[in-house]
C-alpha positions in Angstrom: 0.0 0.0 0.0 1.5 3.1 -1.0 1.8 5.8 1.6 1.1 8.5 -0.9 -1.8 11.0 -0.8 -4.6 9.9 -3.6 -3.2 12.2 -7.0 -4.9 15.6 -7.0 -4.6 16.3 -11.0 -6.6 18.7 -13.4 -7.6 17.0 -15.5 -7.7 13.8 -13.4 -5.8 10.5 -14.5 -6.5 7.1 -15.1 -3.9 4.8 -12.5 -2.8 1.7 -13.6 -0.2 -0.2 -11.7 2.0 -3.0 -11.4 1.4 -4.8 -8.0 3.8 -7.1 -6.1 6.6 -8.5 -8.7 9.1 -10.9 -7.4 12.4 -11.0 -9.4 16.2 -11.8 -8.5 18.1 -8.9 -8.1 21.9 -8.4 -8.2 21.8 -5.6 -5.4 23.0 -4.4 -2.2 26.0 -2.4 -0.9 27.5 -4.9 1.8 30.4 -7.2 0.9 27.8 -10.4 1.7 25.3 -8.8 -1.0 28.1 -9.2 -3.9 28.2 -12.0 -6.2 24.3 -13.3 -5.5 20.8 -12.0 -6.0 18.5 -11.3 -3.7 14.5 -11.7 -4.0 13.2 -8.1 -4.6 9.6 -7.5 -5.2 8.6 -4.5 -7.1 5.5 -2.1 -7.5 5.4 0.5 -9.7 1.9 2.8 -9.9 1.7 5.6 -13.3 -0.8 8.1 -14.0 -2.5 8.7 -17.6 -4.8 11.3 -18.3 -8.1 10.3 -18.2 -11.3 11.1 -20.2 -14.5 11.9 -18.2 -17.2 13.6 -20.6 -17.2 9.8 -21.7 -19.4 7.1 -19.7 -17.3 4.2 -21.5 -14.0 5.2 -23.8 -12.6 3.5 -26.9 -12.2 -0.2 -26.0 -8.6 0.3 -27.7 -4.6 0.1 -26.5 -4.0 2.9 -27.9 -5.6 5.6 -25.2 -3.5 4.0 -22.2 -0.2 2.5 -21.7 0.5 -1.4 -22.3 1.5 -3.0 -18.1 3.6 -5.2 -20.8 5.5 -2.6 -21.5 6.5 -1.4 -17.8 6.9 -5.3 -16.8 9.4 -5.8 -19.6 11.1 -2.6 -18.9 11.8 -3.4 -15.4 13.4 -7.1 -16.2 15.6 -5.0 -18.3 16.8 -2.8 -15.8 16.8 -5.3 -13.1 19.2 -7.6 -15.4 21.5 -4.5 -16.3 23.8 -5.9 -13.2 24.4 -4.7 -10.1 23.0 -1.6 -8.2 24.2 -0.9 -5.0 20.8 1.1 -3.4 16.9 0.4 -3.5 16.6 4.2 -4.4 18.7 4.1 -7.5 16.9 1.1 -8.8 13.5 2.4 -8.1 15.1 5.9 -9.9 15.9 3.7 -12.9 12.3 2.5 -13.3 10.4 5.6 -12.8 13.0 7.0 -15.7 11.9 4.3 -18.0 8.2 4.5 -16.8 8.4 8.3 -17.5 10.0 7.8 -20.8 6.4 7.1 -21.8 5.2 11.0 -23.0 1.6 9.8 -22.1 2.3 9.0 -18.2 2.1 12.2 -15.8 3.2 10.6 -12.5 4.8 7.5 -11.5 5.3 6.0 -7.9 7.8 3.1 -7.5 8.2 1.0 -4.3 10.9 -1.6 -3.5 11.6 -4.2 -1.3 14.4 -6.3 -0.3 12.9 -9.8 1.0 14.6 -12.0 3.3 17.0 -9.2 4.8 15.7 -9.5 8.3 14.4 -12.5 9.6 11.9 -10.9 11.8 11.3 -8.1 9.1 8.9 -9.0 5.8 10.6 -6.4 3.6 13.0 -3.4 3.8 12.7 -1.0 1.1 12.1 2.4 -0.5 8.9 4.2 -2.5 9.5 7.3 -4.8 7.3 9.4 -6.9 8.5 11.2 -10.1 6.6 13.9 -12.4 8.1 14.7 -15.9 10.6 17.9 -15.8 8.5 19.8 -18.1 5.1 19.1 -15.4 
């Protein structure tokens, strides 16, 4: 569950999301985290603008953005090698998420499993906006 404040937009946006991916992930900045992957699980949220003078919208791809897309985008980054910090791997996917001229806001969150034994996940969640927003 994202800690974030519902998005107040004008006009408002459609969210579609990405929820709960597990991959292995070459990451971590101790000397133990080198060399092996750990299980990560990854949850990205984007914003799309959103028609509402229209009960039901074109049932057509074209007029929102494919989750394909964002889930083959983050294998990609996630088998680029290793990143040292949660933050710059969640940075790296709302980049690619944002590359997309039709999303307004993304929100990425991820966790490191199995870190803690007493802990279900350590992690971090960002939200980025295009420059030119």
């Amino acid at each position: 569950m994202s800690i974030f404040a519902p998005w107040v937009e004008s006009p408002p946006l459609r969210c579609l999301f990405i929820n709960n991916m597990l991959l292995d992930a070459n990451i971590g900045v101790f000397p133990h985290e080198q060399g092996v992957t750990q299980r990560i699980r990854v949850s990205v949220w984007f914003g799309v603008d959103d028609r509402t003078d229209l009960e039901i919208g074109a049932d057509d791809l074209s007029r929102t953005v494919s989750y394909e897309q964002v889930v083959v985008l983050i294998h990609r980054i996630v088998a680029e090698g290793h990143v040292r910090l949660v933050e710059t791997l969640a940075e790296r996917i709302a980049a690619g998420v944002l590359s997309d001229t039709r999303v307004r806001v993304v929100r990425v969150r991820i966790e490191k499993l199995d870190v803690f034994e007493e802990i279900e996940s350590v992690g971090v969640e960002i939200e980025r906006r295009p420059c030119s927003l």
